[in-house]
DRENMAR-852354 format. One line per 10 residues: their letters; for each residue y negated, x, z of C-alpha. Coordinates in steps of 0.02 Angstrom, whole numbers, padded with zeros to 5 digits. Example, Ala and Ser with C-alpha at 12.3 -4.5 7.8 and 13.67 -1.06 7.14 Angstrom:
<recs>
as) 00225/00615/00390 ~ 00053/00684/00357
</recs>
This chain:
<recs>
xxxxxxxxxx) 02985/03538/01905 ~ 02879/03406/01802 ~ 02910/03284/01923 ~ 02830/03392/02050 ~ 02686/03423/01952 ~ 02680/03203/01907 ~ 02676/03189/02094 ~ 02523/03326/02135 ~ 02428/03233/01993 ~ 02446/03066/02102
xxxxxxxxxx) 02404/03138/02276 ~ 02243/03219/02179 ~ 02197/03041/02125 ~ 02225/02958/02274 ~ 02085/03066/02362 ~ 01973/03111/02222 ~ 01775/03036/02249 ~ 01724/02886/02166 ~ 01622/02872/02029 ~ 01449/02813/02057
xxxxxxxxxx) 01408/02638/02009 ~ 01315/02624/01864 ~ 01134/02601/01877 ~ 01050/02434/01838 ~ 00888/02440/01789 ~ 00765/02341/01881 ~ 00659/02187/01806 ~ 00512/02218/01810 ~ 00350/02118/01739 ~ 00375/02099/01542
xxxxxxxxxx) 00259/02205/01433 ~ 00169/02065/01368 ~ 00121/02015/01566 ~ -00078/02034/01531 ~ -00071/01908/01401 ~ 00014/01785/01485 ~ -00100/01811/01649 ~ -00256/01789/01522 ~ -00191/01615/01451 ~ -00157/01560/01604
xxxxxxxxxx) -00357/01618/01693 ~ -00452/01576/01542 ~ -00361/01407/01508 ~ -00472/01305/01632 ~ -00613/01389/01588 ~ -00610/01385/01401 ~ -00551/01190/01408 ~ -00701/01172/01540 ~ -00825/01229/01391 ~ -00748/01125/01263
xxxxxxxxxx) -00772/00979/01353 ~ -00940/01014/01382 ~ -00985/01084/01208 ~ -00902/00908/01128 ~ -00998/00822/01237 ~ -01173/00875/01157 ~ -01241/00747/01036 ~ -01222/00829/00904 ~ -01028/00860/00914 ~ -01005/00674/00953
xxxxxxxxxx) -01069/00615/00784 ~ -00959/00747/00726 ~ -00809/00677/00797 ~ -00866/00490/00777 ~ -00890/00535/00600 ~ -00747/00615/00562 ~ -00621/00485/00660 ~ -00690/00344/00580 ~ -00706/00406/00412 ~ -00487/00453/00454
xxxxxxxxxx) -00440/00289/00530 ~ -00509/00198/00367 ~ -00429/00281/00251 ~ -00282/00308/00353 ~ -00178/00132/00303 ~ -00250/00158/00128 ~ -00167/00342/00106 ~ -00018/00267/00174 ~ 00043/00129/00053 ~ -00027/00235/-00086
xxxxxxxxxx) 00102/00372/-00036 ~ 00244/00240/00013 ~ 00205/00171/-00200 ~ 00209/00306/-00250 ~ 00372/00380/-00196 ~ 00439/00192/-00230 ~ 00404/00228/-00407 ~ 00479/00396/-00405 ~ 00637/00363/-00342 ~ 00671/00146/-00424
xxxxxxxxxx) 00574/00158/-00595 ~ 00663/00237/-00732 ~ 00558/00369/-00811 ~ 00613/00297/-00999 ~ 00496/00158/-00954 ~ 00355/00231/-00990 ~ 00392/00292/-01160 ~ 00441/00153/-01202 ~ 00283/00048/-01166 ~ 00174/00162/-01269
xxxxxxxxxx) 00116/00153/-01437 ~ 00203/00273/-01574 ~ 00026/00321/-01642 ~ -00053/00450/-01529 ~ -00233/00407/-01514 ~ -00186/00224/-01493 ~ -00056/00294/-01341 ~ -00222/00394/-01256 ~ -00297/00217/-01176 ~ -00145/00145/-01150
xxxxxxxxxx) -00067/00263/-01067 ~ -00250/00274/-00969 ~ -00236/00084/-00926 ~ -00051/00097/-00875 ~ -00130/00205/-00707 ~ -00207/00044/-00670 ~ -00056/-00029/-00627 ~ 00038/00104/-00573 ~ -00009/00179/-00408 ~ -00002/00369/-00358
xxxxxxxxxx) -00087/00513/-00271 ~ -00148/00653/-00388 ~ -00047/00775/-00332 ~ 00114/00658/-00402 ~ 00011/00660/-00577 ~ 00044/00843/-00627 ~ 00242/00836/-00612 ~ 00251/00645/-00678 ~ 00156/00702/-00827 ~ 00275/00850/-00861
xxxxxxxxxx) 00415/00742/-00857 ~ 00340/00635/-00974 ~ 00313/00750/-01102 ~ 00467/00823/-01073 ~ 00535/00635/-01128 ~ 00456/00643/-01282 ~ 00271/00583/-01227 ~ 00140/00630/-01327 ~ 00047/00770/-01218 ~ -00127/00688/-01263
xxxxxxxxxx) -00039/00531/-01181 ~ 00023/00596/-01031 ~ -00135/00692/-00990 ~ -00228/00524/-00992 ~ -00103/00447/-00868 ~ -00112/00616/-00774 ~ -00308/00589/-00758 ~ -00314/00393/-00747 ~ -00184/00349/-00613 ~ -00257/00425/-00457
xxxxxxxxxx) -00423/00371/-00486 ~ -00400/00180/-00527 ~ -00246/00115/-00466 ~ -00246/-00040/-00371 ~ -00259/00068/-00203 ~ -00402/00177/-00225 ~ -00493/00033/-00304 ~ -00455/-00065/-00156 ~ -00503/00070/-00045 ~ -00678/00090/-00139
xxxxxxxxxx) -00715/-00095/-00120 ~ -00682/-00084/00084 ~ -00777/00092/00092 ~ -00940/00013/-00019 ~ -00947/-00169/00030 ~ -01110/-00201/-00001 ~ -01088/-00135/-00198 ~ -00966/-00203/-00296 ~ -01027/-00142/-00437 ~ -00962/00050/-00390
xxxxxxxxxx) -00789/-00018/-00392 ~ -00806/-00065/-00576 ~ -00920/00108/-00618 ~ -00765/00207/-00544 ~ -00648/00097/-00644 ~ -00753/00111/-00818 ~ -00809/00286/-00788 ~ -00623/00370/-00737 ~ -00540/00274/-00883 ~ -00678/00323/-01008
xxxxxxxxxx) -00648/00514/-00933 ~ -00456/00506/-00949 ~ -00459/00427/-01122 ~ -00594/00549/-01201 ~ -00511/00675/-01116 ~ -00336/00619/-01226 ~ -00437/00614/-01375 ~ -00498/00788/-01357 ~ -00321/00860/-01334 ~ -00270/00776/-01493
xxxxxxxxxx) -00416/00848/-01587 ~ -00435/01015/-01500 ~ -00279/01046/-01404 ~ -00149/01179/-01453 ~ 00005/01208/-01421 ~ 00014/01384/-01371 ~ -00106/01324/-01225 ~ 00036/01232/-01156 ~ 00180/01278/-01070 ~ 00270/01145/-00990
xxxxxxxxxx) 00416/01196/-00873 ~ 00579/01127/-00827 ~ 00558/01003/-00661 ~ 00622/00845/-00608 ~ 00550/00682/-00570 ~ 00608/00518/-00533 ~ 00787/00451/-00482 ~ 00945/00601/-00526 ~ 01096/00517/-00537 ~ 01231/00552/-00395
xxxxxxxxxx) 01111/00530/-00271 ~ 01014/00399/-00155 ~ 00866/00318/-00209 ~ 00830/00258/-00020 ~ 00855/00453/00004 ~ 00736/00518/-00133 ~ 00599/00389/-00089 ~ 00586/00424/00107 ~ 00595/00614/00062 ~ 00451/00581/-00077
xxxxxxxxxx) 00350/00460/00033 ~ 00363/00605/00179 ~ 00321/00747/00067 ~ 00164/00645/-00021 ~ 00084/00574/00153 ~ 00108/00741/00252 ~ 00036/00835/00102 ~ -00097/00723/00046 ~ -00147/00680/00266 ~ -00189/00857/00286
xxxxxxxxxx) -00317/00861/00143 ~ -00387/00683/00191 ~ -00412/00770/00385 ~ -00488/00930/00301 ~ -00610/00805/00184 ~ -00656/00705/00335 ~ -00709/00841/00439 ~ -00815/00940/00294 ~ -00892/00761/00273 ~ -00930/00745/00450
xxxxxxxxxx) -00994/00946/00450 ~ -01108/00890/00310 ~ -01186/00739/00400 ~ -01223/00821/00569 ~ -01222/01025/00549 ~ -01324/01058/00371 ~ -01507/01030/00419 ~ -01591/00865/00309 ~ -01703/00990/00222 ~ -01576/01073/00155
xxxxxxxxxx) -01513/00927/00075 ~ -01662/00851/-00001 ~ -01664/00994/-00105 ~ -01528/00921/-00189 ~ -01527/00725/-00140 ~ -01683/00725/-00203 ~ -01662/00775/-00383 ~ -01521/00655/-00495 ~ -01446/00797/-00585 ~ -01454/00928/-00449
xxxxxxxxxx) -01370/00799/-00322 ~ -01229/00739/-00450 ~ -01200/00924/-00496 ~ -01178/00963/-00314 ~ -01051/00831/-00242 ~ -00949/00870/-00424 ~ -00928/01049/-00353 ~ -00896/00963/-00184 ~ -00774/00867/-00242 ~ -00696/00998/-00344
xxxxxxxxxx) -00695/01112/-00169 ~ -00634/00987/-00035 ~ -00475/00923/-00121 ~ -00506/00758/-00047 ~ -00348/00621/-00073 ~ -00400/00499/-00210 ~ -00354/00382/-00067 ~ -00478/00402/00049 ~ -00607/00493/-00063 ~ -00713/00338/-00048
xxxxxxxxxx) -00723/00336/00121 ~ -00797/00504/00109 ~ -00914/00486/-00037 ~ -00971/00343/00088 ~ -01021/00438/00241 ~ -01137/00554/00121 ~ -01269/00415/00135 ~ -01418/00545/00081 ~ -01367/00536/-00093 ~ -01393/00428/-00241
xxxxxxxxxx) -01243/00298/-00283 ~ -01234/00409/-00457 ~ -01184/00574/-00373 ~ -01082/00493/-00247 ~ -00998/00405/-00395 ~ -00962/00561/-00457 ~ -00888/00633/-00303 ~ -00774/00496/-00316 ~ -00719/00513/-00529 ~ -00720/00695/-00514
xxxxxxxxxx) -00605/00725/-00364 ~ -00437/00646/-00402 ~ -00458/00748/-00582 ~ -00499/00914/-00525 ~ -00484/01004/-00381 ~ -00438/01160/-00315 ~ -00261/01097/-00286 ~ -00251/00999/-00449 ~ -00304/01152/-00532 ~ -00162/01266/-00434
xxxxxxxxxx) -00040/01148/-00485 ~ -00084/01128/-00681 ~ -00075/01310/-00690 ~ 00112/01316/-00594 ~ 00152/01171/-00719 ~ 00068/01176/-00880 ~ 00027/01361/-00881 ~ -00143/01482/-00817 ~ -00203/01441/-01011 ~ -00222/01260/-01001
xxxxxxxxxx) -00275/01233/-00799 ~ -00419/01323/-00844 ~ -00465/01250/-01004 ~ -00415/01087/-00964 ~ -00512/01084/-00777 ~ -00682/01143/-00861 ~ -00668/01010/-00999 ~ -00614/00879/-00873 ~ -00762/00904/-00761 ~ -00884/00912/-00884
xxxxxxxxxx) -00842/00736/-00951 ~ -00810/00662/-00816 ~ -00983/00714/-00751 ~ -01050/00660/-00891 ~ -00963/00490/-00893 ~ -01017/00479/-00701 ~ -01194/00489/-00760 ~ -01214/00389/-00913 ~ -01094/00228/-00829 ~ -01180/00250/-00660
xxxx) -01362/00260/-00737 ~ -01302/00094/-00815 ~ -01219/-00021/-00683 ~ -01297/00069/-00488
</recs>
């Protein structure tokens, strides 16, 4: 009897229907169809009218402006960054305590002088002066270097001679007037400076042991020029903005007055974040000012800026970026104007 019934449930499977396929949806046009259509009708046109709009005279100052002002200070930023991350990764960070005095105000210049000799963007400064003090630097010390090294190494003063050829005498104001701001600035931290104002964190520089130093210098020498190249672009095209889109008027209103101009490329300088690199290739191009003000474009940028200012405060603490940035700018305005007024 239940084989019967096994067989009747085969003969009703042999003949039952089919199932129905199952239903593929068709492809259809994606949903983001109009979007693609418009990139590909408005491409022609829209590249059509920025041809023709960079054409117009004005936009091809722009552009020679801002190319040349990048291709000089191009091979500058370059070996800067490439010293800098040489240093990083083959000099032993003991050397530099070493070399310094034991008193403190006698460590302030040399510590200033030793950026003479020792090459390195600004943005380097703020984590090479934490690891100093960290090694038992006196802060008022490290600050100096922290100020002095971008702003008269053997690069940027190079770069300053090639961007003012005809004045030799601004390479030595920028020399004189950044080394006078980074020492007074030491001075002042040993006289005013507190403790609870800094708070220095733990972060490495320089070579860790267990690992390349060819390694750590092409990954500091990439970091430093991609980082510090996008500012120098940014610089060159607010200096080429200046030349050709603000109206002359406008500027004589401050060109034309000695405090109002330095006051006004200090906050430029402060707002453009310029690479101490190519800074004077910039300071250059702003040909309506007085030497003075453009010198202190040029001592005020690798010492403050709105990136130098981020970084103090990630570093140091929110305390002592501010303190230290107003102080800093002051002087080194100040410095700009009494060694400028003297030697341009």
């Amino acid at each position: 009897m239940q084989k019967t019934e096994e067989l009747a449930e085969e003969a009703e499977a042999a003949v039952a229907v089919p199932a129905a396929p199952e239903r593929v949806p068709a492809r259809g046009w994606p949903a983001f169809w109009p979007l693609l259509l418009a990139a590909a009708v408005l491409a022609g046109p829209a590249l059509l009218l920025l041809g023709r709009w960079m054409d117009v005279p004005a936009m091809q100052a722009w552009r020679t402006v801002c190319l040349a002002i990048t291709v000089q200070a191009l091979p500058f930023l370059l070996l800067g960054t490439a010293l800098s991350g040489a240093i990083n990764a083959f000099v032993p960070a003991t050397a530099f305590s070493r070399a310094l005095p034991r008193n403190p105000a006698l460590a302030v210049p040399v510590a200033g002088v030793a950026g003479v000799v020792l090459p390195g963007c600004e943005c380097a400064s703020v984590p090479v002066a934490n690891s100093l003090i960290r090694r038992g630097v006196t802060p008022a010390a490290a600050f100096a270097f922290l100020l002095s090294a971008p702003a008269v190494n053997p690069v940027v003063l190079t770069a300053t001679a090639v961007a003012f050829p005809s004045s030799p005498l601004m390479v030595l104001a920028r020399l004189l007037a950044s080394l006078a701001t980074a020492a007074v600035m030491g001075w002042l931290w040993l006289w005013l400076g507190r403790e609870e104002w800094l708070r220095p964190t733990v972060r490495h520089t320089g070579h860790r042991p267990g690992h390349s130093r060819w390694r750590e210098f092409r990954l500091g020498f990439q970091h430093d020029f991609l980082h510090a190249g996008g500012f120098l672009v940014v610089g060159a095209m607010a200096a080429a903005t200046f030349n050709v889109a603000v109206p002359r008027s406008v500027l004589d209103v401050f060109s034309g007055s000695t405090w109002l101009s330095v006051l006004f490329l200090a906050g430029l300088a402060v707002v453009l974040a310029v690479c101490s690199e190519a800074d004077a290739f910039v300071a250059a191009s702003l040909t309506g000012f007085s030497p003075v003000a453009r010198l202190a474009f040029m001592v005020v940028g690798p010492m403050v800026d709105l990136k130098l200012i981020a970084l103090q405060a990630g570093t140091f603490g929110r305390a002592f970026a501010v303190r230290f940035s107003t102080a800093t700018t002051v002087v080194a305005v100040a410095c700009s104007a009494l060694i400028g007024g003297a030697l341009l």
